[in-house]
C-alpha positions, 0 to 999 in steps of 0.5 A, spaced: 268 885 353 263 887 358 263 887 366 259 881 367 265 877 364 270 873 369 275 876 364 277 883 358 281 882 353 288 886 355 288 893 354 293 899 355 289 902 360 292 900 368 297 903 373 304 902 372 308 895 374 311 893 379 307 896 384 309 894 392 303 891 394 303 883 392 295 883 391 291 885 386 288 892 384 280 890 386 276 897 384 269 897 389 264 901 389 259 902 395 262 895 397 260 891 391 265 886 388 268 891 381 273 890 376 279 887 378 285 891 373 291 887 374 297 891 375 303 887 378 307 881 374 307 878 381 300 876 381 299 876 373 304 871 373 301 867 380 294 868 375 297 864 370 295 856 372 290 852 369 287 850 376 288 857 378 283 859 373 279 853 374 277 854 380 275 862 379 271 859 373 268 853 377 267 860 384 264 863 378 259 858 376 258 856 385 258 863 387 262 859 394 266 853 393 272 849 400 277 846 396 273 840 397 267 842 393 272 844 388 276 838 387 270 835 386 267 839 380 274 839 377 277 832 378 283 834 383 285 833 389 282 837 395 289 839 397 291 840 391 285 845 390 286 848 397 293 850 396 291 853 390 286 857 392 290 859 399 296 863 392 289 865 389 287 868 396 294 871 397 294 876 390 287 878 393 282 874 387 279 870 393 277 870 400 274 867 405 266 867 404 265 865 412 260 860 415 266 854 414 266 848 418 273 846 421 277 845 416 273 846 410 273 854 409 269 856 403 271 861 398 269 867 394 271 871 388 273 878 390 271 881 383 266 881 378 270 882 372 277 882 370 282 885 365 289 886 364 293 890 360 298 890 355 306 894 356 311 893 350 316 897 354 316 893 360 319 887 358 318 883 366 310 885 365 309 884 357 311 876 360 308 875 365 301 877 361 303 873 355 303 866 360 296 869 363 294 871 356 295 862 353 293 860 359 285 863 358 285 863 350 287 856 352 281 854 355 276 860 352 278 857 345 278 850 347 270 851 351 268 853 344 271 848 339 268 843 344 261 845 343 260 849 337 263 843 334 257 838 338 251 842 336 247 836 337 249 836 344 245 842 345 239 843 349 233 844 343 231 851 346 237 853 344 235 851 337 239 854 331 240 861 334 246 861 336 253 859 333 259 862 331 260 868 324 266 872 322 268 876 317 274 878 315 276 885 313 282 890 309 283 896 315 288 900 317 290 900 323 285 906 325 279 904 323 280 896 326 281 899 333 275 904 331 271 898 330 272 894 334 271 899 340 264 900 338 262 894 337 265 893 344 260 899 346 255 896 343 256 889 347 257 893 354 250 897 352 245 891 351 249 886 356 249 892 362 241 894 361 240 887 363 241 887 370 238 881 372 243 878 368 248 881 373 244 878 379 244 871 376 252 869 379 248 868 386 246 861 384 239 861 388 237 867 383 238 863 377 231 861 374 231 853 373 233 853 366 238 857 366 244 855 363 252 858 362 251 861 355 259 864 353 259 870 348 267 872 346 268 879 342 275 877 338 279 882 334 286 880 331 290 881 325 291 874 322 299 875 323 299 868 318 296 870 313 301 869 306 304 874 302 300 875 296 303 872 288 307 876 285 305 880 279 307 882 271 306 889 271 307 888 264 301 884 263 295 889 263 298 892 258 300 886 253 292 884 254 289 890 252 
C-alpha cells in the first residue's frame, strides 16, 4: 500500500505493545500530517468500530467534518457521531480543526496514511489487530463488490479500463513475500511521482470531475484450498 492511502495492509514493522501513552503514534515531518504506525491495542481495538472508520473515511473524502455534517453523509445520529469522533479524538487519529461555531466543533484527520502491524507472540495485540483487520477488510471488500458488480453504474469516462484481475500462483513462502513487495514498490513509485494526487484531499484543489478512485494490492495464501485427490503410484507404470 502507498502513503496516499487511508490505510496499509498490517505488517511487522512498529514499536513494541503495550506503550504508556493511550494515543496513537502519528510520525510528522516538518509539520505535515505523516504515517500513523498504531502500536498500542488500546487504540487498535478503539479503532476497530465500523462508524469509527466511517467517519475517518467520510474526514477522508470532506477534509473537515462537526459531527453534525458527519451524521448526514452517514445516516447517524450527530450524537451518535460526536461521541465517536470525541473516542477518535482521545487515541489521537483526530483533532480539532478550528473555526467551529458554538457547539459544532469541525474535525480533521491527524494523518495522511495508517498501518498496523502483525505480533504472534503477543496475544492481547494479535487481537485487538485481528477486530481492526474485519472491521476494514469488511467495508474495503464490501465497497468493492459493490461497484465492480455494477459496472453500468459507472461514469462512461471510466470506460472499460478499470476492473478487477487475479492470478494465482504455486510459490514458496519466500518467493511470495518477494513478489508481493515488489509490486508494492512498483505501486509506491508510480503513486509517489504523482504529487498532485496527494494535494487532492483538500477538497477545493480537486479538478470538477474528480472522483474516488479506490486501488487495493491483496496478497494471501488460499487457506480453503482443498487437498489434492489421492493418486496410484502404480498407474504410470501400468500404462506404459
Amino acid at each position: 500500500m502507498t502513503s496516499e492511502e487511508l490505510a496499509a495492509r498490517p505488517g511487522e514493522s512498529g514499536s513494541a505493545a503495550g506503550d504508556a501513552n493511550p494515543r496513537a503514534d502519528v510520525g510528522r515531518a516538518g509539520g505535515e500530517r505523516g504515517r500513523l504506525n498504531l502500536t498500542d491495542p488500546k487504540a487498535i481495538r478503539a479503532l476497530a468500530h465500523p462508524l469509527r472508520w466511517a467517519l475517518l473515511e467520510a474526514l477522508g473524502q470532506a477534509g473537515t467534518l462537526t459531527a453534525t455534517q458527519g451524521s448526514e453523509m452517514l445516516g447517524e445520529s450527530p450524537a451518535n457521531c460526536a461521541f465517536h469522533l470525541r473516542t477518535l479524538a482521545k487515541y489521537g487519529f483526530v483533532e480539532e480543526a478550528g473555526g467551529g461555531r458554538g457547539r459544532e466543533r469541525p474535525w480533521r484527520q491527524t494523518f495522511n496514511a495508517m498501518s498496523w502491524p502483525t505480533r504472534p507472540d503477543d496475544p492481547q495485540f494479535s487481537l485487538a489487530a485481528e477486530a481492526l483487520d474485519q472491521v476494514w477488510m469488511d467495508r474495503l471488500l464490501t465497497r468493492a463488490r459493490r461497484s465492480l458488480t455494477a459496472r453500468t453504474s459507472w461514469p462512461r469516462a471510466f470506460g472499460e479500463d478499470l476492473g478487477a484481475s487475479s492470478s494465482r500462483l504455486y510459490v514458496t513462502p519466500e518467493e511470495a513475500r518477494e513478489l508481493h513487495a515488489e509490486i508494492e514498490k512498483t505501486f509506491e513509485r508510480l503513486v509517489g511521482e504523482r504529487h498532485r494526487f496527494g494535494e487532492r484531499r483538500d477538497p477545493k484543489r480537486r479538478p470538477p470531475d474528480a472522483v474516488p478512485v479506490e486501488f487495493v494490492l491483496l496478497g494471501y495464501p488460499v487457506l480453503d484450498s482443498p487437498p489434492l485427490p489421492e493418486t496410484d503410484e502404480t498407474d504410470d507404470d501400468e500404462d506404459s
